[in-house]
C-alpha positions, 0 to 999 in steps of 0.5 A, spaced: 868 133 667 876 131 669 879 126 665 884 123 668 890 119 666 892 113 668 897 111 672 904 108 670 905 104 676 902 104 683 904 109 688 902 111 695 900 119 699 902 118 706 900 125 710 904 127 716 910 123 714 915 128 717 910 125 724 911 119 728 906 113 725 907 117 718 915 116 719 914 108 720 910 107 716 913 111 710 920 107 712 916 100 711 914 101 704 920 104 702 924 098 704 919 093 700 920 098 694 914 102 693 913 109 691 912 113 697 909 120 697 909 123 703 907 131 706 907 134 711 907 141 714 912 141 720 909 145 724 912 147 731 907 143 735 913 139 738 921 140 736 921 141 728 929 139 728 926 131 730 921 131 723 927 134 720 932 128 722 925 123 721 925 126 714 933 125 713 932 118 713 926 117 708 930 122 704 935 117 702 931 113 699 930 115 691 923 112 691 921 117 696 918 124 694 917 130 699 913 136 700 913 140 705 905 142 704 898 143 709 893 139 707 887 144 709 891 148 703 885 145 697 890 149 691 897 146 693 893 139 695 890 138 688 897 139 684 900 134 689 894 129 687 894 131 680 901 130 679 903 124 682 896 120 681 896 116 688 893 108 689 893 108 694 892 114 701 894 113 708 893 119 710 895 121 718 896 128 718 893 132 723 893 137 730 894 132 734 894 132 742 888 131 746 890 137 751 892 142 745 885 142 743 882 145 749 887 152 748 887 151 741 881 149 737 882 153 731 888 149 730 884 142 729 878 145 725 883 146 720 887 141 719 883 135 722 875 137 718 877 142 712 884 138 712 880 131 711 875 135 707 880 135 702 883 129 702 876 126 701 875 130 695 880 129 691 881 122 693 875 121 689 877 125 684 883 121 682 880 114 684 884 112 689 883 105 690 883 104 697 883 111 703 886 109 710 886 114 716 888 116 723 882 116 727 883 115 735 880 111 740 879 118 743 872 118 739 870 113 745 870 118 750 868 117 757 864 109 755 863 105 761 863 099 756 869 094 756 874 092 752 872 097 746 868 095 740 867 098 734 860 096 733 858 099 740 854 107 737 855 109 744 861 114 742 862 120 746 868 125 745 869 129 751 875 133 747 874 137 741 881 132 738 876 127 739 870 130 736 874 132 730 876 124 730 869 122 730 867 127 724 873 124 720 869 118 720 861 121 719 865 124 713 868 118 710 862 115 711 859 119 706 863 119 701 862 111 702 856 112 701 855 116 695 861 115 691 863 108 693 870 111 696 873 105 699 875 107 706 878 104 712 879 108 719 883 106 724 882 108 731 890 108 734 890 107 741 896 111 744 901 109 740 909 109 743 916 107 741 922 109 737 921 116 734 916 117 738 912 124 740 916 129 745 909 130 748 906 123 749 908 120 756 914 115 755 918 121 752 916 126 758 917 120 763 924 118 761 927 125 759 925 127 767 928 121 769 935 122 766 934 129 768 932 127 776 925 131 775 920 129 777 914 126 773 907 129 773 902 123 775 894 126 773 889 123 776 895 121 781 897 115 776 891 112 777 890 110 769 890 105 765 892 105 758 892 100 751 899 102 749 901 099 742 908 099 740 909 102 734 912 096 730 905 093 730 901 098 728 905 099 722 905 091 721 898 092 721 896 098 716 901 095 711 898 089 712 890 092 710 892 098 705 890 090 700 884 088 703 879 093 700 872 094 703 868 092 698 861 091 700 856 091 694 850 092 699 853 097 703 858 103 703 865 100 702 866 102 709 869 100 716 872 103 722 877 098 726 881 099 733 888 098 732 891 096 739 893 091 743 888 088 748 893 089 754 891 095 757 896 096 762 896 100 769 901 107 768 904 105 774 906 098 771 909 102 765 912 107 770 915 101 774 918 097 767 920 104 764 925 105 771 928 098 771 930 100 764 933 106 766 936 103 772 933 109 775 928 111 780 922 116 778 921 122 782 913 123 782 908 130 783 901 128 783 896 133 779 888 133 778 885 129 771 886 133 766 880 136 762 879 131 756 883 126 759 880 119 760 881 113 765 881 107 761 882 105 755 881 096 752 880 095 745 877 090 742 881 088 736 876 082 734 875 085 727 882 088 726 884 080 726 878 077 723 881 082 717 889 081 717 890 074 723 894 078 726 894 081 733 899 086 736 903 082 740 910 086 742 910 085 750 910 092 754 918 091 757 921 090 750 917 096 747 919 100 752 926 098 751 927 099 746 925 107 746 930 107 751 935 106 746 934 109 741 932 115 746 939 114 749 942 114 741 939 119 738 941 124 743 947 122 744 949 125 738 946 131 739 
């Protein structure tokens, strides 16, 4: 039996810090004054040197703590709980990328199942008051039903990346259940803006832009996505890390969508992206991509019934807004 000392103040784990929505959302915390501890393994899935200059921002505040550390790693990860007793998980580590998983599998079955495994574990072990983790809209697969509700049981992964997301959520779900973890899974719906992921398409279009390359169009562009602006996804984690399920009938569980309810034709988000950079896109057409999907729309009803809160940033200003740090950032490089 572990006996557990109580904590001297309330502090949050943040996994995959060093990443994209990590780096934000560690950022929002830190400016309230919270104690963050943030992990990450930076791995060279994209640049290093971009999670590197991400973590020399958080680094500059004292109340930020950092290990560089791979979840799926149970000895390191136990210390890392043991020591520091964390409040409250926010756990967004995780082989991303829907396309890496189709070559890379093994890649995801470590960091996204035995990674999660053990943050389940000892999440429950310390008590945390409150598990919140990256799931994906990814889960719906190829669902002919719109806009995307959480309630709809119809979820049919068609890329491992996806199935791994679907997993996270049956596994939380257990831990609900038999030991009254709370937990909140929230399904982010491609996510864009400052500090963005180098493989994700806003950055590939505007560095091929500025380059004079062309830009690879799948499905001949013929997609349409919910993009949600960074800002407002952090605005709205930060906003339920407090609300706490707490269903004295059933598991102290949910799943939440995290998008705009906008979804917008890439040709529009292309079309907003050229008139930024004042500049006409060259385009090359290819095939659908294997896991790919057409058209995602989710239903954010749930998300506001919880914070009042919808993600509102219109796609021109967040667009423009990764242009300029874009522009900035490697301008100094």
């Amino acid at each position: 039996m572990i006996k557990l000392k109580k904590r001297n103040q309330e502090n949050y784990l943040v996994t995959g810090s060093a990443g994209f929505i990590g780096m934000h959302t560690c950022l929002k915390l830190l400016k309230e004054n919270k104690k963050v501890i943030g992990i990450d393994n930076l791995n060279n899935y994209y640049s290093r040197n971009l999670k590197f200059d991400r973590l020399k921002i958080l680094k500059k505040y004292k109340n930020f703590k950092f290990f560089k550390n791979d979840i799926s790693n149970e000895k390191k990860l136990k210390k890392i709980f043991f020591k520091h007793k964390p409040s409250y998980v926010i756990h967004l580590a995780a082989q991303a990328g829907v396309r890496h998983s189709i070559t890379k599998p093994q890649d995801y079955t470590r960091s996204n199942l035995v990674g999660f495994a053990n943050i389940l574990e000892f999440s429950k072990i310390m008590k945390v008051k409150h598990l919140l983790y990256a799931s994906s809209s990814s889960v719906y697969g190829n669902t002919k039903k719109f806009p995307l509700s959480e309630n709809d049981k119809q979820t049919n992964p068609i890329s491992y990346y996806g199935a791994t997301k679907l997993s996270n959520e049956v596994m939380a779900h257990s831990y609900s259940s038999l030991f009254k973890l709370p937990t909140t899974g929230l399904r982010f719906f491609t996510v864009y803006g400052p500090w963005g992921r180098p493989d994700m398409a806003l950055f590939l279009f505007t560095k091929a832009i500025k380059n004079k390359k062309k830009i690879k169009l799948f499905n001949g562009g013929k997609m349409i996505r919910d993009f949600t602006y960074i800002d407002d996804v952090v605005f709205s984690l930060k906003k339920l890390i407090k609300k706490i399920p707490n269903n004295k009938k059933n598991p102290p569980y949910r799943i939440l969508n995290i998008g705009s309810n906008n979804p917008i034709n890439l040709k529009v988000y292309i079309d907003a992206l050229q008139k930024k950079l004042n500049k006409k896109a060259k385009k090359i057409n290819y095939p659908m991509q294997k896991g790919d999907v057409k058209y995602t729309h989710a239903n954010i009803k749930k998300l506001y019934k919880i914070i009042k809160f919808y993600p509102k940033t219109k796609i021109r200003k967040g667009i423009s807004s990764f242009v300029d740090w874009y522009n900035d950032y490697y301008e100094k490089k």
